[in-house]
Each structure stands twice: as C-alpha cells, then as structure tokens.
N, C-alpha and C positions, 0 to 999 in steps of 0.2 A: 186305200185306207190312209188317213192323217190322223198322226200324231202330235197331240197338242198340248205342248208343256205349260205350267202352269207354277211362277212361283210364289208360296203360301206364306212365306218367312223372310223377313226383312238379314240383311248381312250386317254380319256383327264383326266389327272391325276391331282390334286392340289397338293399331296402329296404321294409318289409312297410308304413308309410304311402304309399308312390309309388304303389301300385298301386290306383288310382283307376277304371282303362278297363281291358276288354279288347278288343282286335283279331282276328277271326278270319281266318287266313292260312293258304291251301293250296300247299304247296312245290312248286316247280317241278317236273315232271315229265314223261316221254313223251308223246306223243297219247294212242298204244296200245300199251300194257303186254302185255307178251306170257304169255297165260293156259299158267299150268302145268297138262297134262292129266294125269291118274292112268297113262296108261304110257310117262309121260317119267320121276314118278317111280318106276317098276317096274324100268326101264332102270337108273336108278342102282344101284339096291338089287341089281340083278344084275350091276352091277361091285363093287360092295362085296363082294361073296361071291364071285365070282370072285379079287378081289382077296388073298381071304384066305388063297389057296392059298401066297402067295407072302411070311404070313406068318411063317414062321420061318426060312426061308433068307434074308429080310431082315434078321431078327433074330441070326443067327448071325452072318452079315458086318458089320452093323455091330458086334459087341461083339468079335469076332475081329481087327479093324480099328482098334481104338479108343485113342484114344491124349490124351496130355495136352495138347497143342494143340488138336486136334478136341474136348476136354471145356471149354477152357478160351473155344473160341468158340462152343461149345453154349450154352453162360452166358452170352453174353452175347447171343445171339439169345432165349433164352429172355424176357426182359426185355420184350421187346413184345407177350405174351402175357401179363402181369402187371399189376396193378392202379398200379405207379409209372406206366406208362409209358400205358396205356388210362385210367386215371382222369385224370392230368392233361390228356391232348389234351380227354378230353371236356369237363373243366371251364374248361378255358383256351379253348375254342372261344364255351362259354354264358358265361361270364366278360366273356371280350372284344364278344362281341357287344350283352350287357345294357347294358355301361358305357359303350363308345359309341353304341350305340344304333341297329347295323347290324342290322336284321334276316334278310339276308342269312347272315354266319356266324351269330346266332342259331337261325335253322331249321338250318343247318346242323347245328351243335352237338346241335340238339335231336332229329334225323336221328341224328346217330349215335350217342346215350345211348340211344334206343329200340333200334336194333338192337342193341348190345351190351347192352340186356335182353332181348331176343327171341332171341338168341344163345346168352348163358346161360342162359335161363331154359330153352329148350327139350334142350340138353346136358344138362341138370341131371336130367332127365326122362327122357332118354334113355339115361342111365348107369343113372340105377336099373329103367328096365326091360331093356337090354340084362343087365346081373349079370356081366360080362365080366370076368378077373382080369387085372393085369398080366404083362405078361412077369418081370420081377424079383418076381412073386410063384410065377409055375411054370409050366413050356412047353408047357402044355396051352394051345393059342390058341382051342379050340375050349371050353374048359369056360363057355360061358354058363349063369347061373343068374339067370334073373330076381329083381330084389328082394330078392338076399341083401347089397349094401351093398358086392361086387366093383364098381369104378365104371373102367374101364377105358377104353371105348367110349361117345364117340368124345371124342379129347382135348381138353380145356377148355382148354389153351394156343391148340392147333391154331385151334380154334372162336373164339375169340376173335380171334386174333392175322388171320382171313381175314375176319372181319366189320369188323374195323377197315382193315385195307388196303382190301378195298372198298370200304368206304364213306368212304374219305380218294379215294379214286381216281375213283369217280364224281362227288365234290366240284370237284376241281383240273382234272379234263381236260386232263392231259398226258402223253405218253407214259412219258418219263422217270420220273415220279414214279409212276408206273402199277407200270411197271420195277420200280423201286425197294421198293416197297411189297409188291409179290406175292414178292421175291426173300426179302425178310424175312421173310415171312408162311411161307414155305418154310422158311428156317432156322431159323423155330422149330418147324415141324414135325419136321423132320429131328433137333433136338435134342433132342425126346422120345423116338426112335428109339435117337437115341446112348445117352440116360441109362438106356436099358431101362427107361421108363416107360410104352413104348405101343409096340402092335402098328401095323404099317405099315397096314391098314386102320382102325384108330384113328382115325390121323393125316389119313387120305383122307377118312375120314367128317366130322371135326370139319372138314374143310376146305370140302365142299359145306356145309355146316352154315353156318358163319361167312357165306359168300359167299351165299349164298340168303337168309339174315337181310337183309343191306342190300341186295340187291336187290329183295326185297320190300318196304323200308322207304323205298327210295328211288323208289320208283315204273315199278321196269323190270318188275318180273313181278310176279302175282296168280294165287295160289289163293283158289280158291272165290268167295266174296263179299265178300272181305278185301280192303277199300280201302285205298290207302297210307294214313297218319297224317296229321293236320292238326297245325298249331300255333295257338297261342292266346298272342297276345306282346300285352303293355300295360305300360305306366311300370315298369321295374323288375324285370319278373317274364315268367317263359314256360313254359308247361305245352302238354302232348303229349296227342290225343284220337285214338283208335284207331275206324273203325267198322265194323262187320259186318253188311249187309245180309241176312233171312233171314224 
C-alpha cells in the first residue's frame, strides 16, 4: 500500500527568515468520520434531477416577483459569496493566528482556505463538464452541453458562500452563529435566483457542494481513502498536506 501526500495549500510566510522549524499538527477532529457510500451519493443526484423539474416555475416566480428592494438585498447578500468578504475571513483568520501565535485559529484558518479550494476547485470542474446555460441566457433549463464554456451548474456564489458558513460553523459551535451563517449562505443562493443567474438546482447543487467540501476538510465525513488535511505550522509560517491512502 502507498501513501501519497498531496499538498493543497500554498505556505504562508509572515516572515521568510522566522521559519526555522516545522511542527506537524493534525486538527482536531471526530473519532469516527462518517464514510460516504456511493448510494448516498446516488441519492443526491437523484434530488438534483428531481429537483430540476421545479426549475422554471421557480424561475418564472422569482423574476415575475421581483422588485427593487428584493434586487437591492440580493446585493447585498451576494457579497458573502465574493472574494471581499471569503478572502478577508480566510486571511484575517491565518493572519491573526501566525502573529500571535495561536495555533488554534491557525489550523483553523488553514481548514478553511483548503475547503474553499476544494470548493472551487471542484465547481470549476463541474461547470465545465455539466455545459449548463443560464437562465438570462435562454429557458431551456434542460440544454446541457458538456465542455462548450455554458458554466451554469452548479453556482459558485452558492458553492462558496455554503462552504464557508460551514466551515465558520463547525469552528464556533454555536447555535446561533450556525443560524446565522446557513441564513446568509441561503440569501446568496436565493440571490442568484433573483438576478436570473442560476437555475434553482444550480443553487441546491453548489449548496451540497460547498457543505461537503468542509465537511470533508473538517474531518466529519470521508470518501474513499481521502484523509482529512494535516497542518504543518512553524515560526512564522503554515502550510496544508492533503493525503490519499491507495
């Protein structure tokens, strides 16, 4: 059997003399991760298609419905699925934890710069083989065309904006903030809806998407042979190692 490390996350230096030592540190996590079988993912995939039936008469009501209030809080939920709002948490988390020298929010921090690369990185992947057009491009919800550059499916707002509330909410363990963070993660779904940027299964897919990225990263669930992430923290500096038993 080989084991073949893999690492996902670039090292983030505060000062490139400091880093003398490395520490190897494996984040806190469950006992037992609860292994994802292939017809639990089969099961999704057959709400996603079910789901789709119910994309255009979502589509009709929201833009029938739509109004300058409802566009103008679309905006601003939008924002949490954007790079102002996910790049500073991720950088203010590795930031604060280097400087002081908590390792605690460090792995943290370093937790959730992996998932929201494993987040996008797999959306990114998934759009160009889905080939899905937008709604504001033509009400054909069903025209998939693999690999023609339609990148629809499933929404990178959505995807994002769920891999970050999870992975803020598995952090904090608290209700409220739990609350708080899946309601947003919601209204930015809902606001690619509004803007007629994305089919309502769009929105649902980027949503398992997002959500399954940190729980994979945070150590609650495991496919295949795919170990959660380790960190590697020393004076100054902390890099992410991915590894894959096979």
């Amino acid at each position: 059997m080989t084991r073949c490390t893999l690492f996902v996350a670039a090292v983030v230096t505060i000062h490139p003399l400091a880093a003398t030592a490395q520490t190897l540190t494996v984040p806190a996590t469950i006992n037992q991760p609860a292994v994802m079988r292939w017809w639990q993912g089969a099961i999704v995939l057959g709400g996603l298609s079910g789901l789709m039936l119910l994309d255009k008469p979502a589509r009709r009501f929201a833009q029938d419905n739509r109004s300058d209030a409802g566009n103008d809080l679309a905006k601003a939920f939008r924002h949490f699925g954007q790079p102002e709002v996910y790049g500073t948490v991720t950088l203010g988390m590795l930031g604060a934890g280097l400087i002081s020298g908590n390792d605690e929010v460090t792995r943290a921090g370093g937790r959730l710069a992996t998932t929201l690369a494993l987040a996008g990185a797999t959306s990114t992947v998934a759009k160009l083989a889905a080939g899905r057009p937008r709604p504001s491009e033509t009400l054909d919800a069903d025209g998939f065309i693999p690999f023609s550059g339609q990148d629809a499916m499933p929404s990178g707002h959505t995807t994002v904006a769920f891999a970050l509330a999870t992975s803020l909410a598995d952090e904090i363990h608290r209700t409220w903030a739990s609350v708080g963070l899946y309601t947003i993660a919601t209204g930015v779904g809902w606001s690619r809806i509004n803007d007629n940027r994305h089919w309502l299964s769009d929105v649902a897919a980027g949503a398992v998407l997002g959500f399954t990225s940190a729980k994979l990263v945070n150590g609650h669930w495991r496919i295949f042979n795919l170990s959660p992430p380790r960190f590697l923290l020393g004076p100054g500096q902390a890099a992410v190692a991915w590894n894959l038993t096979f």
